[in-house]
C-alpha positions as CSV (number, residue, x, y, z in Angstrom):
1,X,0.0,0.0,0.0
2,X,1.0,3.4,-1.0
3,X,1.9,5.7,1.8
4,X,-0.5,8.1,2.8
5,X,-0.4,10.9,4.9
6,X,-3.1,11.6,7.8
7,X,-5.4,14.5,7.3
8,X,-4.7,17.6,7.9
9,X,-4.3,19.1,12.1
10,X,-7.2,21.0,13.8
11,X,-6.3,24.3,14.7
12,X,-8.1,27.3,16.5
13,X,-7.8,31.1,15.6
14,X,-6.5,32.9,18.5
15,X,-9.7,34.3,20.9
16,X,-8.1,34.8,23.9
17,X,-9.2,31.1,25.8
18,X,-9.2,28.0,24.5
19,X,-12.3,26.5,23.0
20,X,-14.8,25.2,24.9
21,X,-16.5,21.8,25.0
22,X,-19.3,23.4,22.7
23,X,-16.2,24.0,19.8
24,X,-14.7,20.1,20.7
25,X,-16.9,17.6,21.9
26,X,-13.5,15.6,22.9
27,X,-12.1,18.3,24.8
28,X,-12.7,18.5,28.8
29,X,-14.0,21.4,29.9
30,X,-11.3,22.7,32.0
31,X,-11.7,26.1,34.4
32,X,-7.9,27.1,33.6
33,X,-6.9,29.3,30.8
34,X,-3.7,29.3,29.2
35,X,-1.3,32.0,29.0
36,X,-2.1,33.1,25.6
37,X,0.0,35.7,22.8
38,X,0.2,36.3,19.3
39,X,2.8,34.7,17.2
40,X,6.2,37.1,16.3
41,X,9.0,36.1,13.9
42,X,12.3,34.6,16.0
43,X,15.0,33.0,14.3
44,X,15.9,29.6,15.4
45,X,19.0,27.8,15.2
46,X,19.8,27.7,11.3
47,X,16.1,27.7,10.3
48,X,13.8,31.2,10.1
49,X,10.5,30.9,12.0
50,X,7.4,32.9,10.4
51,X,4.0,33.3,11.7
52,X,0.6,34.6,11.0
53,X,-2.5,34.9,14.0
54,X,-1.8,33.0,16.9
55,X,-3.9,30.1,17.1
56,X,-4.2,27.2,19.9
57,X,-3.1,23.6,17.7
58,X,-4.4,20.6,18.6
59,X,-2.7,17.3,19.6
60,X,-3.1,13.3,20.4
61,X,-0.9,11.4,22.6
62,X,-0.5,7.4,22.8
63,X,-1.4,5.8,25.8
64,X,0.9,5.7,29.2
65,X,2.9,8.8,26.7
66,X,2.4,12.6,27.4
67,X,4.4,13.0,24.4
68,X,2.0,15.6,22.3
69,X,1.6,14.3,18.7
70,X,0.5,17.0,16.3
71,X,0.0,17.2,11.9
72,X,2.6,19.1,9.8
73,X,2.6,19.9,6.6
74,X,6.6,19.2,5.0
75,X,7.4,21.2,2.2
76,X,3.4,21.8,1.7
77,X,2.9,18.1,2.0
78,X,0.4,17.1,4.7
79,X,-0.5,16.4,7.7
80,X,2.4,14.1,8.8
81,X,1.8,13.7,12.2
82,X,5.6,14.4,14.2
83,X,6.1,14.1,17.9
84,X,6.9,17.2,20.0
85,X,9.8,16.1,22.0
86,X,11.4,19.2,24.3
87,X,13.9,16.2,25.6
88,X,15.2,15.9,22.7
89,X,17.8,18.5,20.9
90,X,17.2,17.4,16.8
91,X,14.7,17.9,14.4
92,X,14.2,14.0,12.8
93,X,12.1,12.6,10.1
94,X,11.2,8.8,9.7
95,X,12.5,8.0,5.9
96,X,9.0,6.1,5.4
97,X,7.6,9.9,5.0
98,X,10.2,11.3,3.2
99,X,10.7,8.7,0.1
100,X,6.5,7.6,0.6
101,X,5.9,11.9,0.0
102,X,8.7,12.2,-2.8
103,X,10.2,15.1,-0.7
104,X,13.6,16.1,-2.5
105,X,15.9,17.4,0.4
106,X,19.2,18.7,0.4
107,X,22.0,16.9,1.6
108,X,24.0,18.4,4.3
109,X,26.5,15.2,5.3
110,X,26.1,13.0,8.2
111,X,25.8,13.7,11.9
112,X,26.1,11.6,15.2
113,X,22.3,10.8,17.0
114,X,21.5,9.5,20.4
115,X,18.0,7.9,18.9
116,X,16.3,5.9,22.2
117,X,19.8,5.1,23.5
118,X,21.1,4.0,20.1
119,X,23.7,6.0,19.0
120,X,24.5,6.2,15.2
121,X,25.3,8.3,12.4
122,X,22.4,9.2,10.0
123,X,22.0,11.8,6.8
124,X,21.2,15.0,7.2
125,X,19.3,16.9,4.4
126,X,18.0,20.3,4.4
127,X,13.9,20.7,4.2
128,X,12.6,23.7,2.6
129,X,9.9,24.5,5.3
130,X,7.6,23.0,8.4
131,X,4.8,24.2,9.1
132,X,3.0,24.0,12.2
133,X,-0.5,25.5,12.3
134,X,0.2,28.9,10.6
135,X,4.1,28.8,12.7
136,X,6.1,27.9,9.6
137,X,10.1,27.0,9.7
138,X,12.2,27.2,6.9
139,X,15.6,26.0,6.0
140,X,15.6,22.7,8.4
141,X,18.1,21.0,9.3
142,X,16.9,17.5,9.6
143,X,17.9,14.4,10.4
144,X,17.1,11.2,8.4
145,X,16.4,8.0,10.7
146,X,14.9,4.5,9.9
147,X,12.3,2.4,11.6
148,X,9.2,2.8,14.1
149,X,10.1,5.2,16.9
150,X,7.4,3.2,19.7
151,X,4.6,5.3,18.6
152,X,2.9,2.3,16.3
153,X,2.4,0.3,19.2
154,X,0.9,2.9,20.7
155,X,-1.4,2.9,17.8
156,X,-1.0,6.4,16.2
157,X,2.2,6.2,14.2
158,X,4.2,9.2,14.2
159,X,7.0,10.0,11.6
160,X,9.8,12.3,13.2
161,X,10.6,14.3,16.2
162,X,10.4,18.0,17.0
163,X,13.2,18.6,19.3
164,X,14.8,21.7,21.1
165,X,16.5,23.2,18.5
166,X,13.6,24.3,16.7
167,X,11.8,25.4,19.7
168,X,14.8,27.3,21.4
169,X,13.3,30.8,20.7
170,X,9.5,30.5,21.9
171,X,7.7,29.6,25.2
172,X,5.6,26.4,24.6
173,X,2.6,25.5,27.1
174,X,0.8,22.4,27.2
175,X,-2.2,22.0,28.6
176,X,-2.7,17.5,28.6
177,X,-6.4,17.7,29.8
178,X,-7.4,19.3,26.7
179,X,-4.8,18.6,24.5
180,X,-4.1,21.6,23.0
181,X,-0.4,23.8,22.9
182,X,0.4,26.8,22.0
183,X,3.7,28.8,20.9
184,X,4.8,32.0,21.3
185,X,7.4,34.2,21.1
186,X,9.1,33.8,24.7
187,X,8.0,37.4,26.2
188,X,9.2,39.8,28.4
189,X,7.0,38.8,31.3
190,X,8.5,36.2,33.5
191,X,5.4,33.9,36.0
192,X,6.0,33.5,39.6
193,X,6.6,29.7,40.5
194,X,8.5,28.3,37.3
195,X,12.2,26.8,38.0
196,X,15.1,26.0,36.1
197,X,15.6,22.9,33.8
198,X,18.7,21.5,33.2
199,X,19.7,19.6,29.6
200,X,22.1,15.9,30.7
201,X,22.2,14.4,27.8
202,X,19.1,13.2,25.9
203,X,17.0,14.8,28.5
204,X,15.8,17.2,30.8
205,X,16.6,17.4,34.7
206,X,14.4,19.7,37.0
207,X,15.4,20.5,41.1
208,X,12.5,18.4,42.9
209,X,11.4,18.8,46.9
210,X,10.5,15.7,48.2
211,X,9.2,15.6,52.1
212,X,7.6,13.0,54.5
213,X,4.8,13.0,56.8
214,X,5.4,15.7,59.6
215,X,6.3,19.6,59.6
216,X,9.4,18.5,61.6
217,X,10.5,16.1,58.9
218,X,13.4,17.5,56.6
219,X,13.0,18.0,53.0
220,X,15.1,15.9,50.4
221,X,16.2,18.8,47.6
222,X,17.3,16.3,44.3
223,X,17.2,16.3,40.7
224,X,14.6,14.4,38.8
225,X,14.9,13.3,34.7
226,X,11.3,15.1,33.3
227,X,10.3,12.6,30.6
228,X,7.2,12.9,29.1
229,X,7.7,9.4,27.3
230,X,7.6,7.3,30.2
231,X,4.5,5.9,31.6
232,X,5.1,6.3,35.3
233,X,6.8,8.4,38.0
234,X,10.0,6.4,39.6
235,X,11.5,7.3,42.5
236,X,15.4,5.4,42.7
237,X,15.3,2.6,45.5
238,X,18.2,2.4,46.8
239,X,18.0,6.0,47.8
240,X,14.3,6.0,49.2
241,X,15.4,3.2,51.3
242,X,18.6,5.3,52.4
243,X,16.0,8.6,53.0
244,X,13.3,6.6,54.4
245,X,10.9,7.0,51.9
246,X,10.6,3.1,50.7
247,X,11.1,-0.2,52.7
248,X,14.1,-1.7,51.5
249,X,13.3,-4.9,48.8
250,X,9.9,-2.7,48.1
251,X,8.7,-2.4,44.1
252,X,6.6,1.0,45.0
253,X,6.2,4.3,47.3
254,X,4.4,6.8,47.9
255,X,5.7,10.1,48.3
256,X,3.7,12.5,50.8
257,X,4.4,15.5,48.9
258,X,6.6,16.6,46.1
259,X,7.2,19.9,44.8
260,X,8.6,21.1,41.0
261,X,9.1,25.4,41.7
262,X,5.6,26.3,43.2
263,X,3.6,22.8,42.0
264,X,3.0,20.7,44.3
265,X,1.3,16.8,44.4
266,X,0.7,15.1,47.4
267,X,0.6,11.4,48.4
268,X,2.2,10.5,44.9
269,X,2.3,7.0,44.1
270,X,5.7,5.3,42.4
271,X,7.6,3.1,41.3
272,X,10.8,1.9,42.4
273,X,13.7,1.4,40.1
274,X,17.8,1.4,39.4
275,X,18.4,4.8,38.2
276,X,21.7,3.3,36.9
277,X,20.0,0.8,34.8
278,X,18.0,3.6,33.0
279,X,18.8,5.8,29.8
280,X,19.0,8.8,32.1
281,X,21.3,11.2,34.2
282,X,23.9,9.2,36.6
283,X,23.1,11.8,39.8
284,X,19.3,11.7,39.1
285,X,16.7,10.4,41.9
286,X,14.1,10.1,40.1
287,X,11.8,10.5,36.8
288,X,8.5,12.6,36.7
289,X,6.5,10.5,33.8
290,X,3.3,10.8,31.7
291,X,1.0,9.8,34.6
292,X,1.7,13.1,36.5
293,X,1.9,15.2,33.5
294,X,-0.9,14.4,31.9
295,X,-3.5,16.0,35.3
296,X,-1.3,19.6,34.3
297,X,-0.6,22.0,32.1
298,X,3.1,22.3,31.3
299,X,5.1,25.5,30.0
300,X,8.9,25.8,28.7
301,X,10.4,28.7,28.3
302,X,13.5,27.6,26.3
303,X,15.3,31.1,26.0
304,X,15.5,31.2,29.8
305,X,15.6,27.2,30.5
306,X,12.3,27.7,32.6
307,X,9.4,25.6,33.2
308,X,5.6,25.6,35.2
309,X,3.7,23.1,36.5
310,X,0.3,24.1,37.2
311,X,-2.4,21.9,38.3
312,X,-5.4,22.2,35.8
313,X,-9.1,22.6,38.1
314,X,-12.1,20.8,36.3
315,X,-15.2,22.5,35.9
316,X,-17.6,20.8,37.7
317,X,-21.0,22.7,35.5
C-alpha cells in the first residue's frame, strides 16, 4: 500500500481562551486558561520561523505517553503527524515519509544521533519548510532516521521528532487535559513559580522537593529526569530506602508530597527502580513520567531554561 499521509491538524484562531466543549466535543472542559500571545518572527537555530495569528493547535498522545503528537505539513505536503519532543535537541524525520511523500531534500553530510539510547550516524538533508499550524520554519536542518520510533504500538504512528532546536526561541505551554499547545514568542513577562531545567544528555533534569509526613520532617532537595515518554513516575530505591521514603526490597512508594518550583502533588504513588539501569542522568533520583503530566498543564520557556507546572481545576457545571 502506497503511503498516505493523515489528514490535515485541527487548529483554533487565537480568541483569547481556549475552546470550549461546545467548539470540541472531545475536549474537557477545563476552568484554567492558558497563557495566551500572538505569534512574532524569531530566528531559530539555522532555520527562520514565520507566523501569522496565533492560534491554539491541537494534539493526540499514545497511551501511558504525554508526548504531544501533532500534523505538519513538509514542504506543503500534509499532515504528517511528528512528535513534539522538548527532551530531545534534533529535528528528525522517519524515511518512510520522506521517500512515501517524494520530498527532494538537500544533503548536508552526516551527523552523530542519540536515537532511544542508540547512538548512530544518520543523513542530514536540508527541508525547505515545516509548518506547524500557521508557525512555519524554513531552511531545516533535519535528520534522516529509519524504523518505528514506539509510537505504532501505541497505535497512532508518528513520523519524526520536533526537538529543542527548533523550539529554542519561543515559550511552549501544554495543557494535557485538553490537548491543545500553544507557541509563542518567549515574552518579556516572566510567572511566579516556574524553576530552572537543566539539559544531561538526551533529556531534561528539573530540582525536585520531596518531604515526608510531619512539619518537623526534613526535605530531600534532588534532581529528577522530566520525561514525558515514560509511563510512570520512579523514585530510585536504593535512595528511598537510604532517605526513608521506601522499605528496602519494596517495588513501589508513595511520596507524601513533592514539589517542581511552586507545583506541588501530594501522596504521589511510584515506582521503584535502578536509576543506573535507566537511559537517564547518573546523579538523578528520580523521573516525573506521563501519569503526573498528563493531570497539568506544562510551560517551557527555552530562551531562559524555565518551566511551570500548574495543576489544571475541572469545571464541575
Amino acid at each position: 500500500m502506497p503511503f498516505q499521509p493523515d489528514p490535515l491538524e485541527t487548529t483554533f484562531p487565537f480568541s483569547g481562551k481556549p475552546p470550549s466543549h461546545e467548539q470540541s466535543s472531545s475536549a474537557r472542559i477545563v476552568g484554567t486558561a492558558l497563557t495566551v500571545a500572538f505569534l512574532a518572527f524569531a530566528a531559530v537555530s539555522d532555520s527562520e520561523a514565520q507566523t501569522a495569528t496565533g492560534q491554539w493547535i491541537r494534539f493526540e498522545t499514545i497511551d501511558q505517553s504525554a508526548l504531544p503528537i501533532v500534523r505538519v505539513k513538509l514542504n506543503g505536503s500534509g499532515g504528517h503527524r511528528l512528535v513534539i519532543d522538548p527532551s530531545f535537541n534534533d529535528f528528525v524525520l522517519d524515511t518512510l515519509v520522506v521517500d512515501g511523500s517524494g520530498l527532494k531534500l538537500a544533503s548536508q553530510g552526516q551527523a552523530s544521533i542519540d536515537y532511544y539510547g542508540k547512538k548512530e550516524k544518520v543523513p542530514v538533508a536540508v527541508l525547505d519548510e515545516l509548518k506547524l499550524g500557521d508557525l512555519a520554519f524554513t531552511m531545516v536542518r533535519t535528520l534522516l532516521v529509519e524504523g518505528e520510533d514506539g509510537t505504532g504500538m501505541g497505535g497512532l504512528r508518528s513520523y519524526g521528532r520536533i526537538g529543542r532546536d527548533l523550539l529554542e526561541a519561543f515559550r511552549l505551554t501544554i495543557h494535557y487535559p485538553r490537548r491543545l499547545l500553544y507557541l509563542e514568542s518567549s515574552p518579556p513577562e516572566v510567572p511566579a513559580g516556574g524553576i530552572q531545567f537543566e539539559s544531561s544528555g538526551r533529556f531534561l533534569t528539573v530540582p525536585v522537593a520531596l518531604s515526608r509526613e510531619g512539619a518537623g520532617e526534613p526535605i530531600e532537595e534532588v534532581r529528577f529526569v522530566l520525561d514525558a515518554g515514560t509511563s510512570g513516575t520512579v523514585l530510585d530505591k536504593k535512595w528511598a530506602a537510604e532517605k526513608g521514603f521506601a522499605q528496602k526490597g519494596a517495588y513501589g512508594a508513595e511520596i507524601p508530597s513533592l514539589r517542581v518550583g511552586a507545583f506541588e502533588v501530594k501522596n504521589l504513588p511510584v515506582a521503584l527502580g535502578d536509576m543506573k539501569e535507566l537511559p537517564y542522568a547518573a546523579n538523578a533520583a528520580g523521573v516525573i513520567g506521563a501519569d503526573l503530566l498528563l493531570d497539568v498543564s506544562v510551560t517551557y520557556d527555552f530562551p531562559r531554561d524555565l518551566i511551570w507546572l500548574v495543576r489544571v481545576k475541572e469545571d464541575a457545571s
